[in-house]
TORKOL-4160 file (C-alpha; in steps of 0.2 Angstrom, whole numbers, padded with zeros to 4 digits, m for minus):
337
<pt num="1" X="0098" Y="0181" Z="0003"/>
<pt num="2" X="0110" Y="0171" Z="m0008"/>
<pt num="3" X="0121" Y="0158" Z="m0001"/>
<pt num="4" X="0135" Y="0147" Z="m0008"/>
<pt num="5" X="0144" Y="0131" Z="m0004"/>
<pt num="6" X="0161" Y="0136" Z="0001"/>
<pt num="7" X="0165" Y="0118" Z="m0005"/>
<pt num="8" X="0158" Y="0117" Z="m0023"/>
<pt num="9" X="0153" Y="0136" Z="m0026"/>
<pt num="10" X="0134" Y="0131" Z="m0028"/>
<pt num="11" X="0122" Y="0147" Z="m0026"/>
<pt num="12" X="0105" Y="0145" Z="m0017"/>
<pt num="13" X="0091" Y="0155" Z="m0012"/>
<pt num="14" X="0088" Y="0157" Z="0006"/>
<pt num="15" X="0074" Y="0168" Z="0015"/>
<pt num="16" X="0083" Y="0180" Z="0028"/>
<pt num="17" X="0071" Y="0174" Z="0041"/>
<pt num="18" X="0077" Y="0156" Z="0041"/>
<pt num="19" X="0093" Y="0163" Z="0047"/>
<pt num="20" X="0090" Y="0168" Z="0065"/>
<pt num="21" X="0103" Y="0182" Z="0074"/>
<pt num="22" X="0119" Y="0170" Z="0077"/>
<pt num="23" X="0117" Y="0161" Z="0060"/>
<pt num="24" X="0114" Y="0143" Z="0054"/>
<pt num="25" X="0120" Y="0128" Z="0049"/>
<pt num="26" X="0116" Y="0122" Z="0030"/>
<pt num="27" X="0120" Y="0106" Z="0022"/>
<pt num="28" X="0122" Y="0109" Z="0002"/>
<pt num="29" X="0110" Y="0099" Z="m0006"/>
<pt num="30" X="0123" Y="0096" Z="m0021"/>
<pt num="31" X="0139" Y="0090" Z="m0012"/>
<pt num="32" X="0130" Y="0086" Z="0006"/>
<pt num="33" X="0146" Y="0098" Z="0014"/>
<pt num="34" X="0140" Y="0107" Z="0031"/>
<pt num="35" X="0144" Y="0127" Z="0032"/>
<pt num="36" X="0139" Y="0142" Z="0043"/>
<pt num="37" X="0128" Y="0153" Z="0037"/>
<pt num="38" X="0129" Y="0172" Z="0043"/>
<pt num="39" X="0114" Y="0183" Z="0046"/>
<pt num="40" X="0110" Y="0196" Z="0031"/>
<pt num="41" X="0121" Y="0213" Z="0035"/>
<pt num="42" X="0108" Y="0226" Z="0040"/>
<pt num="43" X="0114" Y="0236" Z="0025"/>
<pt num="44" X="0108" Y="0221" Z="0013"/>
<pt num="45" X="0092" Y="0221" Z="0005"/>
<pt num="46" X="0082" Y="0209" Z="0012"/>
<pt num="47" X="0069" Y="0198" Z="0005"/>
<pt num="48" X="0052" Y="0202" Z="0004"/>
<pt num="49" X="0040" Y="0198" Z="0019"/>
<pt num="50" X="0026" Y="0191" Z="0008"/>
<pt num="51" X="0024" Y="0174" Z="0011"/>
<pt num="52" X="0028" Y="0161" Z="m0004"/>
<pt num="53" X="0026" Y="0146" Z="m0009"/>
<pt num="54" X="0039" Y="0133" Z="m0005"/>
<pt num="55" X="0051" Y="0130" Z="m0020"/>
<pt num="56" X="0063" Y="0117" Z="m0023"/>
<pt num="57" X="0078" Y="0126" Z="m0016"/>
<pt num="58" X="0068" Y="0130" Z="m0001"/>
<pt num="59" X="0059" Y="0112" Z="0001"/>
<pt num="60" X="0075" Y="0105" Z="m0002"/>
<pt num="61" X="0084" Y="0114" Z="0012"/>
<pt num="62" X="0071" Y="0112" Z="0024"/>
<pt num="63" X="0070" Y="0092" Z="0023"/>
<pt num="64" X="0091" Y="0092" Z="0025"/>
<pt num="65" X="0090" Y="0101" Z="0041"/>
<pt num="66" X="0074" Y="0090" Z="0047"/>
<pt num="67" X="0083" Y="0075" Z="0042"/>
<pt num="68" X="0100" Y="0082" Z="0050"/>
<pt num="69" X="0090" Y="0083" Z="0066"/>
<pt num="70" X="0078" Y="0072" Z="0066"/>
<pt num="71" X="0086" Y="0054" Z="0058"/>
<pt num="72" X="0074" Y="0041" Z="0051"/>
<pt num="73" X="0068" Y="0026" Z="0063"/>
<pt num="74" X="0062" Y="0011" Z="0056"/>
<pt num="75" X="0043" Y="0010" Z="0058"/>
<pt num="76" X="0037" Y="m0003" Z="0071"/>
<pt num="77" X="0023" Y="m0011" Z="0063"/>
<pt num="78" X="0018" Y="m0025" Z="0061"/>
<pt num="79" X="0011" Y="m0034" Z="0041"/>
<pt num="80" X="m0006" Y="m0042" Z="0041"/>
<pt num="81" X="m0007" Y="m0060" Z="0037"/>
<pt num="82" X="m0019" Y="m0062" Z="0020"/>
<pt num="83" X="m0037" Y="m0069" Z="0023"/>
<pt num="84" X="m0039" Y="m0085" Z="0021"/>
<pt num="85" X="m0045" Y="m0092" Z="0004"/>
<pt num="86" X="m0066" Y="m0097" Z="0005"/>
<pt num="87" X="m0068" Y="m0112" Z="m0003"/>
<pt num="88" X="m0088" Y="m0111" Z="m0011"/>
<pt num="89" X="m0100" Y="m0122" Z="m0007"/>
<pt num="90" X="m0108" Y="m0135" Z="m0017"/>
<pt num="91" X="m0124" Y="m0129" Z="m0025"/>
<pt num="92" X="m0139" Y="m0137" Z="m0016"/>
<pt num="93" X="m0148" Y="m0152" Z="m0029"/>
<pt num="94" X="m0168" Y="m0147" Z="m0029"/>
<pt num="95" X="m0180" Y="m0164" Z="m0022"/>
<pt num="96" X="m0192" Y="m0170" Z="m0035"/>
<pt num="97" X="m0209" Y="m0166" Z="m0028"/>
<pt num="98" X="m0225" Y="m0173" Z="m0038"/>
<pt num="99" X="m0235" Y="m0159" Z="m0043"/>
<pt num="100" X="m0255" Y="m0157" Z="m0038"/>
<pt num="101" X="m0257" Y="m0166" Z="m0025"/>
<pt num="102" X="m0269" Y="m0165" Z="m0012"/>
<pt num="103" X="m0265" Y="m0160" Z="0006"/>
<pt num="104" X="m0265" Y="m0173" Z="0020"/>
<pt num="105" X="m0277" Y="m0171" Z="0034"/>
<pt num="106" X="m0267" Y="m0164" Z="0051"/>
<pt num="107" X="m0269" Y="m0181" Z="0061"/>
<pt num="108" X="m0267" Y="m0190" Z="0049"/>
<pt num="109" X="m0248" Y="m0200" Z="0054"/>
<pt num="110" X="m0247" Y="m0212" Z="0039"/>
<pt num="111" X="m0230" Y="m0212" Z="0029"/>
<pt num="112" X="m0238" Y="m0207" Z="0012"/>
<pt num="113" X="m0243" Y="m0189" Z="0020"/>
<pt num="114" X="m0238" Y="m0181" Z="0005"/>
<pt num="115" X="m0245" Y="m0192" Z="m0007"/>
<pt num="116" X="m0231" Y="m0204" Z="m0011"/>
<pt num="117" X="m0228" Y="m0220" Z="m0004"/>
<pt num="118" X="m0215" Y="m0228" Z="0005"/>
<pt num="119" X="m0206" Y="m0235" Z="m0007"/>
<pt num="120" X="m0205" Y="m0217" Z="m0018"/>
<pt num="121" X="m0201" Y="m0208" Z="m0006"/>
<pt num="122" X="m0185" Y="m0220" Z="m0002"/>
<pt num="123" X="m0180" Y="m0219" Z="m0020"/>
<pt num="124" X="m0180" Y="m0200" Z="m0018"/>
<pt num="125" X="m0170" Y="m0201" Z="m0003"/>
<pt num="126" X="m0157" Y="m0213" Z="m0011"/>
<pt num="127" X="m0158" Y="m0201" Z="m0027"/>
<pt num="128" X="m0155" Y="m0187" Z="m0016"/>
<pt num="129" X="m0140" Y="m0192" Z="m0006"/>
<pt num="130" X="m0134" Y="m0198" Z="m0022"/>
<pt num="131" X="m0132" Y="m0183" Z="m0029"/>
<pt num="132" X="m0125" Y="m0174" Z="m0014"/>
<pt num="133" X="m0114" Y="m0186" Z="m0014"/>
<pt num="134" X="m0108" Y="m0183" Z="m0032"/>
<pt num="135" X="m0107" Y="m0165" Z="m0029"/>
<pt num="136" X="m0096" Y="m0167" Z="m0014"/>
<pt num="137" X="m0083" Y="m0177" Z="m0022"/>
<pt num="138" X="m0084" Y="m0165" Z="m0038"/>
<pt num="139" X="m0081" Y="m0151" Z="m0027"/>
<pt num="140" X="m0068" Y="m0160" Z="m0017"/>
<pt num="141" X="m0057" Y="m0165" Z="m0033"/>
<pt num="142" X="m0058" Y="m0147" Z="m0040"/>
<pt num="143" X="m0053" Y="m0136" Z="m0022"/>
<pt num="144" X="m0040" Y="m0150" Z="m0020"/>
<pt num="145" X="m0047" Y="m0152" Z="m0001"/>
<pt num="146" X="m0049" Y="m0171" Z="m0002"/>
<pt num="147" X="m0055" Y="m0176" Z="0016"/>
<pt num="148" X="m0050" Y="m0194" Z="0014"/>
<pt num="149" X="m0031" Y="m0200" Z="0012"/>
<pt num="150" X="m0027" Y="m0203" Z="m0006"/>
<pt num="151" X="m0015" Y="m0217" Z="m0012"/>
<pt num="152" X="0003" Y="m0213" Z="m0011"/>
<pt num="153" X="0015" Y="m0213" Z="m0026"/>
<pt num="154" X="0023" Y="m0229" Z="m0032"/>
<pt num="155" X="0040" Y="m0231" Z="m0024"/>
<pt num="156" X="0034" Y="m0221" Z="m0008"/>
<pt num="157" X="0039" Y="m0227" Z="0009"/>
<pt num="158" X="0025" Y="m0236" Z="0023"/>
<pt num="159" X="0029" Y="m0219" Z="0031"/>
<pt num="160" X="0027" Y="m0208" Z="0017"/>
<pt num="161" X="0010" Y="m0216" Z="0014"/>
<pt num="162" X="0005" Y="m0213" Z="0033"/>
<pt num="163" X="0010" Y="m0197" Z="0035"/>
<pt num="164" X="m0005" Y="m0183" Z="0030"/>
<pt num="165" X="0004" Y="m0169" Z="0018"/>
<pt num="166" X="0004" Y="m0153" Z="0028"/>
<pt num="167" X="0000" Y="m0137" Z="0023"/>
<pt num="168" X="0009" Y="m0125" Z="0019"/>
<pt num="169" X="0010" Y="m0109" Z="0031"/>
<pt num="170" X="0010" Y="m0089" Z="0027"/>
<pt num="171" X="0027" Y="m0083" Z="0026"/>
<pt num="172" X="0029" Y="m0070" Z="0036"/>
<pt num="173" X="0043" Y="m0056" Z="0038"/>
<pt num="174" X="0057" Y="m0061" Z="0049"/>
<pt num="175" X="0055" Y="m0046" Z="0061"/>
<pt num="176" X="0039" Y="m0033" Z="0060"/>
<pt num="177" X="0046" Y="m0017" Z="0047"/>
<pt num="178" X="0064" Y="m0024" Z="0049"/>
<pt num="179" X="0069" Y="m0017" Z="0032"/>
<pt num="180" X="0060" Y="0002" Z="0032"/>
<pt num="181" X="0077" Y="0008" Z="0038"/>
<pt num="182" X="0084" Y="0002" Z="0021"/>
<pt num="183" X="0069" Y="0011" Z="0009"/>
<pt num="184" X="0078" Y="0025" Z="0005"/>
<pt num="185" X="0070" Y="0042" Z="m0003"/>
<pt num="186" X="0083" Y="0050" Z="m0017"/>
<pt num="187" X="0079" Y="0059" Z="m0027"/>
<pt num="188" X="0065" Y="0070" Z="m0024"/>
<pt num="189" X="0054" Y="0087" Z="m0024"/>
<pt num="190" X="0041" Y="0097" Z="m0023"/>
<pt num="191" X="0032" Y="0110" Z="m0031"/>
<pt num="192" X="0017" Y="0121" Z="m0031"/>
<pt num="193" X="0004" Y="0119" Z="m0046"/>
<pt num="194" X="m0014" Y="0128" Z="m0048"/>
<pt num="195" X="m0027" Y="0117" Z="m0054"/>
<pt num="196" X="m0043" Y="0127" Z="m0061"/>
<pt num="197" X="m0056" Y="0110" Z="m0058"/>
<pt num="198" X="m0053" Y="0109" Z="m0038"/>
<pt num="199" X="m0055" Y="0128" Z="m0036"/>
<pt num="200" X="m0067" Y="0141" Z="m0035"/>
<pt num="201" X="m0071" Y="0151" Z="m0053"/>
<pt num="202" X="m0056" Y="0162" Z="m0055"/>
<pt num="203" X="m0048" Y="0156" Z="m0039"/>
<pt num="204" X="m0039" Y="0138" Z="m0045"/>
<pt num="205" X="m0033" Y="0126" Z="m0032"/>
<pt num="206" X="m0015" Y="0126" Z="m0029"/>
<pt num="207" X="m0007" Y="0108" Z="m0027"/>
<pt num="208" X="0007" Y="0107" Z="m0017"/>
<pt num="209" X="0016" Y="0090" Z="m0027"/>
<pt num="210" X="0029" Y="0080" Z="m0017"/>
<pt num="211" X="0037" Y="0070" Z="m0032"/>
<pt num="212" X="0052" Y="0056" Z="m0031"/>
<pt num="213" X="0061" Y="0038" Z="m0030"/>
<pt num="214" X="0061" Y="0028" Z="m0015"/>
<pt num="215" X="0075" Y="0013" Z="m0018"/>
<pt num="216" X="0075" Y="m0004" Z="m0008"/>
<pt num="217" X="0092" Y="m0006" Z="m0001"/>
<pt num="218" X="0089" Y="m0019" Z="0009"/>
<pt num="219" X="0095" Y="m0039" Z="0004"/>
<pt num="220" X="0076" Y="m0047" Z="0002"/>
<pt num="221" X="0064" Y="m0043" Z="m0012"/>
<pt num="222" X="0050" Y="m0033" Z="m0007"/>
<pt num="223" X="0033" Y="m0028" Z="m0015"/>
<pt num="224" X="0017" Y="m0014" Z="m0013"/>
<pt num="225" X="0029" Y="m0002" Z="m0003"/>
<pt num="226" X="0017" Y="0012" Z="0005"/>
<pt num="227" X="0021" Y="0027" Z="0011"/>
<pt num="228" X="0018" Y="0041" Z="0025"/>
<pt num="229" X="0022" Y="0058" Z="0020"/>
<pt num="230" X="0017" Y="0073" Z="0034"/>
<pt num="231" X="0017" Y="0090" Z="0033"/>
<pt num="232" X="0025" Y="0099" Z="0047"/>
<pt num="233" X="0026" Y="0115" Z="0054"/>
<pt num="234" X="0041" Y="0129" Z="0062"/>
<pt num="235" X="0039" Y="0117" Z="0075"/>
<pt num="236" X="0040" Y="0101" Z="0066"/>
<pt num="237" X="0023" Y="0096" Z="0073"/>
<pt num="238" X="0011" Y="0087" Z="0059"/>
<pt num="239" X="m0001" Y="0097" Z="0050"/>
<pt num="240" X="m0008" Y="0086" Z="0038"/>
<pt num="241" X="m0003" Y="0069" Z="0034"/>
<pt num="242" X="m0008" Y="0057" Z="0018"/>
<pt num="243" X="m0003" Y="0037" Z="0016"/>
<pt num="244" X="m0003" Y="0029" Z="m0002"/>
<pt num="245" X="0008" Y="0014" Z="m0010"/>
<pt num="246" X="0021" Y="0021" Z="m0021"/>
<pt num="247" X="0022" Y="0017" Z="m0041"/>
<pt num="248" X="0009" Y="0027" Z="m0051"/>
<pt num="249" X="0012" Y="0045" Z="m0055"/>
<pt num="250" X="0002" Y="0059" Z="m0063"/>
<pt num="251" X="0010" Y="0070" Z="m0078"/>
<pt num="252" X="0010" Y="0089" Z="m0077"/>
<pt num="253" X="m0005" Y="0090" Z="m0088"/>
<pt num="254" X="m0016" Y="0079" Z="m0078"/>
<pt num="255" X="m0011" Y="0088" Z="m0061"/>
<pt num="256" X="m0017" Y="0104" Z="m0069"/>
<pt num="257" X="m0033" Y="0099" Z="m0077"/>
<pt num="258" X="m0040" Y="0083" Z="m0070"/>
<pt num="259" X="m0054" Y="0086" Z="m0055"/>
<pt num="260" X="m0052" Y="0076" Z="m0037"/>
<pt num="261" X="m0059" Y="0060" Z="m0042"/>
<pt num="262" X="m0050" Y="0056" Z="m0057"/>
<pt num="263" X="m0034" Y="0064" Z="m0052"/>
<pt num="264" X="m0033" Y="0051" Z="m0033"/>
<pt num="265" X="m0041" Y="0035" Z="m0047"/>
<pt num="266" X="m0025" Y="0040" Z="m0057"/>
<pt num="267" X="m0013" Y="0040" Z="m0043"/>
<pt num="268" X="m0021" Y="0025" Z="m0036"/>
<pt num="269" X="m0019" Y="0014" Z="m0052"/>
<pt num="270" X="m0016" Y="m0004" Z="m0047"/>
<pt num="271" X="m0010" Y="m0008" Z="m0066"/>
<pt num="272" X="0004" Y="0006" Z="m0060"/>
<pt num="273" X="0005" Y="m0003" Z="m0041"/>
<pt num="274" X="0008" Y="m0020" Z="m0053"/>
<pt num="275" X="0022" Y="m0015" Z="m0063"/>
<pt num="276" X="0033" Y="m0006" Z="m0054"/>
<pt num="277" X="0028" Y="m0009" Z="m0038"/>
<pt num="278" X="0025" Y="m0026" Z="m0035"/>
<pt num="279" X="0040" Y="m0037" Z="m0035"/>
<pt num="280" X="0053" Y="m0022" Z="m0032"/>
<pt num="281" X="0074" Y="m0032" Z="m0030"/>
<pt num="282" X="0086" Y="m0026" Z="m0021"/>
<pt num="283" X="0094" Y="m0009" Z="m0029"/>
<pt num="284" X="0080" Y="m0008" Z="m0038"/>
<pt num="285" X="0068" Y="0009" Z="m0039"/>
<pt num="286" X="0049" Y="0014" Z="m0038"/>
<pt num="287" X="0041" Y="0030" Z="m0040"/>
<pt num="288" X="0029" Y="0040" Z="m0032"/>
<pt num="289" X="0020" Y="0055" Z="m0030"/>
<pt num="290" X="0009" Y="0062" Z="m0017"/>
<pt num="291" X="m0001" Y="0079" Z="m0017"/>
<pt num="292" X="m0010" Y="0092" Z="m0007"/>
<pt num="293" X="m0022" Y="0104" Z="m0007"/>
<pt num="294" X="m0021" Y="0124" Z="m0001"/>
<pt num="295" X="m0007" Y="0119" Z="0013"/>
<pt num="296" X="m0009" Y="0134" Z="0026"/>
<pt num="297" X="0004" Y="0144" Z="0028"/>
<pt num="298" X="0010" Y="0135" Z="0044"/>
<pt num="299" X="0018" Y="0122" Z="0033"/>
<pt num="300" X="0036" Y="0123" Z="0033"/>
<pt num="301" X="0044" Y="0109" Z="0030"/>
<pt num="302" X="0038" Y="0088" Z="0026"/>
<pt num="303" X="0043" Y="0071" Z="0030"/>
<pt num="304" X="0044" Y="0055" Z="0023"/>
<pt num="305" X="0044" Y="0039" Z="0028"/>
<pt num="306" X="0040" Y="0019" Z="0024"/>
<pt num="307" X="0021" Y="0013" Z="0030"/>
<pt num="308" X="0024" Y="m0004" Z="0025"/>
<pt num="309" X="0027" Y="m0018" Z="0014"/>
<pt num="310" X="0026" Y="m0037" Z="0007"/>
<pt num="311" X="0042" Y="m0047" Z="0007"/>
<pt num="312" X="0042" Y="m0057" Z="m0008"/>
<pt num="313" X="0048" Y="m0075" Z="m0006"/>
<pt num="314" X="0055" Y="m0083" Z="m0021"/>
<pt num="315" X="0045" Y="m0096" Z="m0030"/>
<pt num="316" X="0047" Y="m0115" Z="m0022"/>
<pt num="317" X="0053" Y="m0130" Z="m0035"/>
<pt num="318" X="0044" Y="m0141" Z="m0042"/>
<pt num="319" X="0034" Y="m0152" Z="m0032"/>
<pt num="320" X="0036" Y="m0140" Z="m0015"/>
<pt num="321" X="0022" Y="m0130" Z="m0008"/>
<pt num="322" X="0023" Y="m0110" Z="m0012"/>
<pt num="323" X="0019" Y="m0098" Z="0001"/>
<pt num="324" X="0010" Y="m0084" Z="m0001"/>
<pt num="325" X="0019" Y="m0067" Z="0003"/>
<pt num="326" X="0012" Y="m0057" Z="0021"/>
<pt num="327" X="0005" Y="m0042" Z="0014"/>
<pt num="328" X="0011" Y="m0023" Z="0021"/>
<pt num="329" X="m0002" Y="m0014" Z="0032"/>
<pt num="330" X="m0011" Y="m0006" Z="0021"/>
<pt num="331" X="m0013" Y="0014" Z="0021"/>
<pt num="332" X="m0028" Y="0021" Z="0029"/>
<pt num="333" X="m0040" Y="0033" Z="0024"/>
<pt num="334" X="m0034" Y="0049" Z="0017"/>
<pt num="335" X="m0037" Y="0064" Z="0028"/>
<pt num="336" X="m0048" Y="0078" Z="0024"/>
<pt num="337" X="m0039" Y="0093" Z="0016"/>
């Protein structure tokens, strides 16, 4: 059945059986106005009762009336601090050992054992420790993990000089997800696509291809935003549920042709995660796509909502230690389809 917006005249497509005997309520996806809609006059022809894909009207529709219903909750999560950095040891120095010589006898509990005598073998020691030594101190100059305190600047105060320089700490998120509430999803849409590689001879896969913006509006700078997007049934139960960090995206072409593998490397490409994804301001936008494989027909509706993120602190002045951002939870395993 077709229905228009009483408010600005725009005509959608409408299946009779989302309309139950009193009617519904629809929000126009154009001009967001509420309206009643009546149930299809038994005179009227009615749809047909083969079972479609979802379009974009459709698709559109259904997500306005889960969101009417079911409003967005910030995800309580918590971000992963980052591993700490391992600093590589120092390679281990090889002892000089005289070649060919003869084994001691077992009792024999004289200091030249080994053929040397004691003054060699206490030149080997001291070259030995010599060496570790050197390597230590090498070591320590280049990882900056000097364990000893080094001289202060000139002009320092006595207790400048005695105080050990700290180290700076992971910065973490002022509260656990508090900003998922301001990731915003607009625009977006989905589609249906058949893809010859991921099906039988004859019988091509068909993609369902959930494709937008998602838009930090909240006041701090925020980086690798993830995503959950569930497939839901009548019911709004989940069906099927895929996590993935938002920024790359596949072009029409690739989502027809490309097999399984290629088509998750392309839309896991950190080059993609990097640019558009990795220091994202506030008011500014990333894309992202997500797709599926041969939904059942149960699926009638999908959600979307923020896994996680990293907030990005801005760099420290000169001579001031620089924290490193807490990265976002990252998204699990994707599930089978």
């Amino acid at each position: 059945m077709k229905v228009e917006c009483p408010n600005c005249k725009t005509t959608f497509n409408l299946q009779d059986d989302a309309v139950g005997p009193d009617g519904a309520n629809a929000r126009c996806g154009v001009c967001k106005h509420v309206f009643h809609v009546s149930p299809p006059r038994p005179d009227a022809p009615s749809a047909p009762s083969g079972k479609k894909p979802l379009d974009d009207t459709l698709a559109t529709w259904l997500t306005q009336e889960y969101k009417k219903e079911h409003p967005e909750k910030p995800a309580e999560k918590s971000a992963e601090k980052p591993a700490p950095a391992v600093q590589p040891a120092p390679a281990a120095v090889p002892v000089p050992v005289k070649k060919d010589v003869p084994a001691a006898p077992e009792n024999q509990e004289e200091f030249v054992s080994a053929g040397l005598s004691g003054g060699e073998w206490l030149l080997i020691i001291v070259l030995v420790l010599a060496v570790v030594i050197g390597v230590s101190l090498g070591a320590a100059h280049v990882f900056k993990s000097w364990p000893f305190e080094e001289p202060a600047a000139p002009g320092a105060s006595p207790a400048a000089q005695a105080a050990p320089e700290k180290p700076a700490e992971p910065q973490q998120p002022e509260a656990p997800l508090q900003y998922a509430g301001q990731i915003k999803f607009s625009p977006y849409t989905s589609f249906v696509v058949d893809n010859e590689k991921m099906g039988a001879p004859g019988a091509p896969a068909k993609l369902f291809v959930i494709d937008g913006k998602l838009t930090n509006n909240s006041p701090q700078t925020l980086g690798r935003i993830s995503v959950d997007a569930t497939l839901l049934d009548d019911k709004n139960a989940p069906v099927d549920k895929k996590s993935f960090i938002a920024g790359p995206r596949a072009s029409l072409a690739d989502l027809k042709t490309l097999g399984k593998e290629d088509l998750e490397s392309r839309l896991r490409s950190e080059q993609d995660v990097m640019l558009t994804n990795s220091q994202v301001k506030p008011g500014d936008s990333v894309p992202f796509m997500v797709y599926f494989v041969n939904i059942p027909d149960s699926v009638k509706n999908y959600s979307l909502k923020p896994r996680g993120y990293s907030v990005v602190q801005p760099k420290a002045q000169e001579g001031e230690s620089q924290p490193h951002p807490s990265e976002g939870q990252q998204p699990p395993a994707q599930n089978k389809q």
